[in-house]
GUGU-538014 format. One line per 10 residues: their letters; for each residue z, x, y of N, C-alpha, C, CB. Coordinates in pm, 1 decimal. Each point is the difference from the previous one (the first is absolute). Glycine has a CB too. Example, Ala and Ser with C-alpha at 12.3 -4.5 7.8 and 13.67 -1.06 7.14 Angstrom:
BEGIN
as) 780.0 1319.0 -569.0 0.0 -89.0 119.0 0.0 90.0 120.0 124.6 -189.2 -117.3 ~ -196.6 154.2 222.3 6.0 82.0 119.0 73.0 -77.0 109.0 -214.5 118.4 -62.8 .
//
This chain:
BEGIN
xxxxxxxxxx) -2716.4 427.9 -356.6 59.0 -69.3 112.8 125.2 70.1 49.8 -93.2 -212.5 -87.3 ~ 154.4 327.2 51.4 113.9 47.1 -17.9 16.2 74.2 198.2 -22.4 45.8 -360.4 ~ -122.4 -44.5 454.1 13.3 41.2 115.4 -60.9 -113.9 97.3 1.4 247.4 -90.3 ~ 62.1 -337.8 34.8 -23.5 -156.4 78.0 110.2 -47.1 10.0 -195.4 -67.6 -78.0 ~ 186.8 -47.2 203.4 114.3 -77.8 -17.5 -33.9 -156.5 -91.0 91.9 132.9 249.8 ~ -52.3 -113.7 -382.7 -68.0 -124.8 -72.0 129.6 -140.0 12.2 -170.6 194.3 -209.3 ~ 83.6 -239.1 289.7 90.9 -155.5 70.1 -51.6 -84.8 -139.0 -29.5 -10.2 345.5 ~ 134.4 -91.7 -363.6 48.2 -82.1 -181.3 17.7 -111.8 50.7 142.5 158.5 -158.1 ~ -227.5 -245.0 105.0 32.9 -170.5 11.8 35.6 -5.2 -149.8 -185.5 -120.0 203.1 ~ 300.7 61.3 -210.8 108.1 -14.6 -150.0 16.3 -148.2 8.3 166.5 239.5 -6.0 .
xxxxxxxxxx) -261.2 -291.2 -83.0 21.8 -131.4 -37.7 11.4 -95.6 -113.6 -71.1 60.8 157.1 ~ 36.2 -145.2 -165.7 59.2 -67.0 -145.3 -136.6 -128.9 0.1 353.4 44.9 15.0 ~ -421.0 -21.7 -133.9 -92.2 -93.8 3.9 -1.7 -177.8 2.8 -52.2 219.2 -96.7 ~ 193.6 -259.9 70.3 -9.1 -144.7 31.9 140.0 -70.3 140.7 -115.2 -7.2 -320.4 ~ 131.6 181.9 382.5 70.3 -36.9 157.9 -93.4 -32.8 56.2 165.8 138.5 36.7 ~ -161.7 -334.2 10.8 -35.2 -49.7 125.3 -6.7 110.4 143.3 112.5 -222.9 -125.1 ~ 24.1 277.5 167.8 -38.3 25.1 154.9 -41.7 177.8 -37.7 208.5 -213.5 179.7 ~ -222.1 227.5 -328.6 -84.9 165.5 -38.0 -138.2 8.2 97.1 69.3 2.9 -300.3 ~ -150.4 -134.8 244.4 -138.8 -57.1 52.4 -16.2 -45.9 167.3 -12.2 -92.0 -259.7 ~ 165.1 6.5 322.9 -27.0 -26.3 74.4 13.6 122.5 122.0 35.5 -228.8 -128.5 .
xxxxxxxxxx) 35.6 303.6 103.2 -28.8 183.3 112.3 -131.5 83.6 -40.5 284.2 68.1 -0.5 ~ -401.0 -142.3 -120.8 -87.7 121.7 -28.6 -79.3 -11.1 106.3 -1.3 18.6 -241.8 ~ -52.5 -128.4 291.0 -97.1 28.6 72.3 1.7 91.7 144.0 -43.1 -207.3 -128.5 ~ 199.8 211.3 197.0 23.5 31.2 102.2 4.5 170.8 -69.8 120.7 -257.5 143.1 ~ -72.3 305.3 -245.2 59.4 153.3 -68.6 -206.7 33.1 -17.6 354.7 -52.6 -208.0 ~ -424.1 -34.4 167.7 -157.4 39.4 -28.9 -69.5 74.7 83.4 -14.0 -180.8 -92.4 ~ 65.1 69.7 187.7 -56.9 37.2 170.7 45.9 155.2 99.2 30.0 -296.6 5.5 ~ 91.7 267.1 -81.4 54.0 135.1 81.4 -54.1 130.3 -66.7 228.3 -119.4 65.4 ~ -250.8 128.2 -256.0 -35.4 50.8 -40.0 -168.2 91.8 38.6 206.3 -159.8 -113.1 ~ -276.9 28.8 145.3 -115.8 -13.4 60.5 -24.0 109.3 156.1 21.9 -272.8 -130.5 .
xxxxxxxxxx) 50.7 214.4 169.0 7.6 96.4 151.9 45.3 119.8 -25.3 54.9 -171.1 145.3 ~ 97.9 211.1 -193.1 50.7 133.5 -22.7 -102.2 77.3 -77.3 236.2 -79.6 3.8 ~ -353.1 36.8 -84.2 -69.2 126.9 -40.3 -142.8 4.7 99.0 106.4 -8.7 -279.2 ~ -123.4 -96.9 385.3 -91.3 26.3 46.6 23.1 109.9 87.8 -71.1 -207.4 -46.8 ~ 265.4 168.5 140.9 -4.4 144.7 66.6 49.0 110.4 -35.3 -5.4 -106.0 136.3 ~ 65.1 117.8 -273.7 32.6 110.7 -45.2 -79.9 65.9 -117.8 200.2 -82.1 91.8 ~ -304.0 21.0 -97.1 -74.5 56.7 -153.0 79.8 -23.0 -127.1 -102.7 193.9 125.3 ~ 55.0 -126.9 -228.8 46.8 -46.4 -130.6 57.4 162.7 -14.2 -189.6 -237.2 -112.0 ~ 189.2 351.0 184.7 88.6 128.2 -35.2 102.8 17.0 71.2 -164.8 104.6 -61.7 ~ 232.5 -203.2 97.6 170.1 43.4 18.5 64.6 -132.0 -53.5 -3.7 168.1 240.0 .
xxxxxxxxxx) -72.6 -309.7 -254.4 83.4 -48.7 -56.7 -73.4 -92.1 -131.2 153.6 26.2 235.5 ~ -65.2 -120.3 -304.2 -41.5 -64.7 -117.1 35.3 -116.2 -8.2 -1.7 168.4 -95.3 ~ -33.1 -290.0 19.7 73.3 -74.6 -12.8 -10.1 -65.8 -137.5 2.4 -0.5 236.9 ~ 113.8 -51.5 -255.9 13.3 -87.3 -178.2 55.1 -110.1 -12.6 30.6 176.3 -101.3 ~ -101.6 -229.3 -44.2 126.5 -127.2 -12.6 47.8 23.6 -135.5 -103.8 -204.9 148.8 ~ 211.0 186.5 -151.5 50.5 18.9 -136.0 116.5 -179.7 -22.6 -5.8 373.4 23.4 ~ -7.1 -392.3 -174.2 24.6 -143.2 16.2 132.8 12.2 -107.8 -279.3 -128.1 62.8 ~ 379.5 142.4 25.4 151.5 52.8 -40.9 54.5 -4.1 -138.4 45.6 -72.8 210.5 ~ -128.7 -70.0 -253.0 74.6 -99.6 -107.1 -72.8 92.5 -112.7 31.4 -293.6 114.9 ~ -147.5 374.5 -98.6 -102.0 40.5 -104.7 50.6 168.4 23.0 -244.0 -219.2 17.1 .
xxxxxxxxxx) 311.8 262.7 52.0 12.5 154.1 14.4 136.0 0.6 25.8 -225.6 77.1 90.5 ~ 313.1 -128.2 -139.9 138.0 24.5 -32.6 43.8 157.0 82.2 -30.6 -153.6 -265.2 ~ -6.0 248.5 227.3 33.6 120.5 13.5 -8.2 -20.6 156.4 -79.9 131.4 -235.0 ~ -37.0 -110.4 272.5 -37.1 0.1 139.4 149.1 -90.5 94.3 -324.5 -2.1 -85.5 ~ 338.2 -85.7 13.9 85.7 -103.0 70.2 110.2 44.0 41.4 -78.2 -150.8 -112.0 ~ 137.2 203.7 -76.2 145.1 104.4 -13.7 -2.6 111.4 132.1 -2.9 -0.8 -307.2 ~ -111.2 73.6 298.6 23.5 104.0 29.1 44.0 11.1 188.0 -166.6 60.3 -247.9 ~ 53.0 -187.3 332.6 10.5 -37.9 117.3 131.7 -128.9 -23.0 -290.0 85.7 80.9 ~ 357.2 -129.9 -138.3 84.6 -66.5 23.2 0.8 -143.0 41.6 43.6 202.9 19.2 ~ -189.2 -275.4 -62.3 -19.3 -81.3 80.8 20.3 -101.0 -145.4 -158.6 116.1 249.0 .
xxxxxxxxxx) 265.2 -232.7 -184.9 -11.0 -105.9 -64.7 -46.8 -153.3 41.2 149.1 155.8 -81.2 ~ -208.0 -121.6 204.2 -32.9 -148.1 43.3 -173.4 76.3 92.2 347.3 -175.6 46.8 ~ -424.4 38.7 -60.8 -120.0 -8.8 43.5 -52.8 -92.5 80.2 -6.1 94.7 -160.8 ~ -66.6 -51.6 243.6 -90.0 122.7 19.9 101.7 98.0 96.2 -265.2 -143.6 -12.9 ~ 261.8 274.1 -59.7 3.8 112.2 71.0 -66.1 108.9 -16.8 160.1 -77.1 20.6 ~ -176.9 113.1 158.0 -148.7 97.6 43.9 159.1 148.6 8.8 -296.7 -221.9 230.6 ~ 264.8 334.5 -274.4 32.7 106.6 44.5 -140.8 142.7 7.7 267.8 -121.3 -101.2 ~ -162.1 222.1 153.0 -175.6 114.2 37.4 88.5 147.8 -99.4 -137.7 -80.3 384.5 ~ 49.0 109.6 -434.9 98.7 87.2 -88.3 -104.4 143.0 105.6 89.6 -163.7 -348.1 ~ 18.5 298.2 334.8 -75.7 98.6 112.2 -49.9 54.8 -55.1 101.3 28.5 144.2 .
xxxxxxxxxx) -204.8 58.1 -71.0 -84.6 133.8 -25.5 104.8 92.4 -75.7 -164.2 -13.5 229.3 ~ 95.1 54.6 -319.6 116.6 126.6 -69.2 99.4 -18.5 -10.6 -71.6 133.2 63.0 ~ 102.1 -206.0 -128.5 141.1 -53.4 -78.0 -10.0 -14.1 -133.0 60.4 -122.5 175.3 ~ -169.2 154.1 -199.3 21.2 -126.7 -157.2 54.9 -113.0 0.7 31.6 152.6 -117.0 ~ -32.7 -264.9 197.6 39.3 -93.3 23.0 152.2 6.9 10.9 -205.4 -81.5 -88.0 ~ 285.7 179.4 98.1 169.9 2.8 25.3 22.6 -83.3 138.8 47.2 264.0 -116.5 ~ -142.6 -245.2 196.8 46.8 -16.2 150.5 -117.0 -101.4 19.1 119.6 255.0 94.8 ~ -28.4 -341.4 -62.6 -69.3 -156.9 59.2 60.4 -82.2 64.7 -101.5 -9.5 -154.4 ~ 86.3 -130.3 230.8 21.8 -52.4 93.1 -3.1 -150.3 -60.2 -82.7 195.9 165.6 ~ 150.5 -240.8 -123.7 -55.1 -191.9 -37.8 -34.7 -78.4 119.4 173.1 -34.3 -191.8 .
xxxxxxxxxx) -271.1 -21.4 189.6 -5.4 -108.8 109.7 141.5 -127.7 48.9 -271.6 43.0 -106.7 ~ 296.0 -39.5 177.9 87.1 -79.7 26.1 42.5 -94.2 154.4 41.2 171.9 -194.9 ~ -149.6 -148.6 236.8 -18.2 -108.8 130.1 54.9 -121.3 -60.2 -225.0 90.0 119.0 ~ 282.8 -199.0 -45.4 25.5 -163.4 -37.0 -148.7 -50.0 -38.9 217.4 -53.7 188.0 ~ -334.8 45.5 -125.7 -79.7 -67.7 -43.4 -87.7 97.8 -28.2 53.9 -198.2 98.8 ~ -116.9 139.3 -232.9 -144.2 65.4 -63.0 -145.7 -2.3 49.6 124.6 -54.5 -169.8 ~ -133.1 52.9 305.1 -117.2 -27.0 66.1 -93.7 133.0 64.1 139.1 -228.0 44.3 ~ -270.1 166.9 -42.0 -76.9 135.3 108.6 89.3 65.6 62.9 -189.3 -108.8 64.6 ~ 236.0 62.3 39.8 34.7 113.6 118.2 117.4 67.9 -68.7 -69.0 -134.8 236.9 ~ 150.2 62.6 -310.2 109.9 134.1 -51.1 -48.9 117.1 -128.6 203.4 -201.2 55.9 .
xxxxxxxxxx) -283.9 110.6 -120.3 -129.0 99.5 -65.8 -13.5 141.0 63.0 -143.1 -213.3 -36.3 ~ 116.1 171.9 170.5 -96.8 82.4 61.7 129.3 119.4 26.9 -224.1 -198.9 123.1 ~ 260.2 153.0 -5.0 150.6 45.4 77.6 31.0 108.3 -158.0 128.5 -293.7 200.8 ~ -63.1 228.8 -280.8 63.2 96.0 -127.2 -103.9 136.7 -42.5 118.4 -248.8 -115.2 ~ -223.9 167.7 143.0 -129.4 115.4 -92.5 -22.9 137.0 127.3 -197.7 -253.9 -160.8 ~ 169.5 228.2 260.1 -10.6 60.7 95.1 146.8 67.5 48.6 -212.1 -153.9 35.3 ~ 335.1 141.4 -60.0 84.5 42.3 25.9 15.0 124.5 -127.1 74.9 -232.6 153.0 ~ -95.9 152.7 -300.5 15.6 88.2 -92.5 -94.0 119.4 26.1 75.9 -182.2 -151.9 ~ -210.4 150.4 181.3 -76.5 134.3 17.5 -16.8 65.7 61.6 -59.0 -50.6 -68.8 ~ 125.1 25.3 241.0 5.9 68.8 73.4 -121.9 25.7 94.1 164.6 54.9 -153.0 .
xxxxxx) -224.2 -14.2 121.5 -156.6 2.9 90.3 -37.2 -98.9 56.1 -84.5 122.4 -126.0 ~ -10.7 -70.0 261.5 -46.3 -162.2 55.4 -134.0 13.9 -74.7 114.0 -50.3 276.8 ~ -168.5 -115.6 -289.2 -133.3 17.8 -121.1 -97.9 -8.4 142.5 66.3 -156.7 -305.2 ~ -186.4 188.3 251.7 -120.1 -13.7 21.7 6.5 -139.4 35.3 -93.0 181.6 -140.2 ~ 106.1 -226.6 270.7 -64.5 -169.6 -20.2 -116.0 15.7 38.2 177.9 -148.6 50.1 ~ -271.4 0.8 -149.6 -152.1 -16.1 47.5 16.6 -111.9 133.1 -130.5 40.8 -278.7 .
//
């Protein structure tokens, strides 16, 4: 994954509003690989409370947080989501800004 942009939903398995942004983060997930394919970008969940390191290392102490770690970095160089609300369209807006390209729409 190291020439992708691998976008991170960082959550915690018994955060209430972890669950209540998945379905809108699923969806977006859903679309971003329909128009970008699965070779420039990735996506994960990693569940903070169980990967300590991961947490340390991105800095994140509260959940849910989505960041996109870059192409060729070894994960040094990354971004955090940080719109006010956790919804589709800022989903989108962030993901499409981070990658730069216009996608393929169907």
């Amino acid at each position: 994954m190291k020439d992708k942009f691998v976008f991170v939903d960082t959550y915690m398995e018994h955060c209430p509003y972890c669950y209540y942004c998945l379905q809108d983060f699923n969806q977006i997930i859903e679309d971003m690989t329909k128009w970008y394919g699965t070779e420039s970008i990735a996506f994960i969940k990693v569940d903070g409370t169980r990967v300590r390191e991961f947490s340390r290392r991105y800095k994140i102490s509260s959940y849910p947080k989505f960041l996109v770690i870059y192409p060729s970095t070894d994960g040094s160089e990354y971004s955090i989501f940080k719109a006010p609300s956790r919804d589709y369209a800022n989903f989108k807006k962030w993901m499409l800004d981070v990658v730069g390209d216009t996608p393929t729409l169907e």
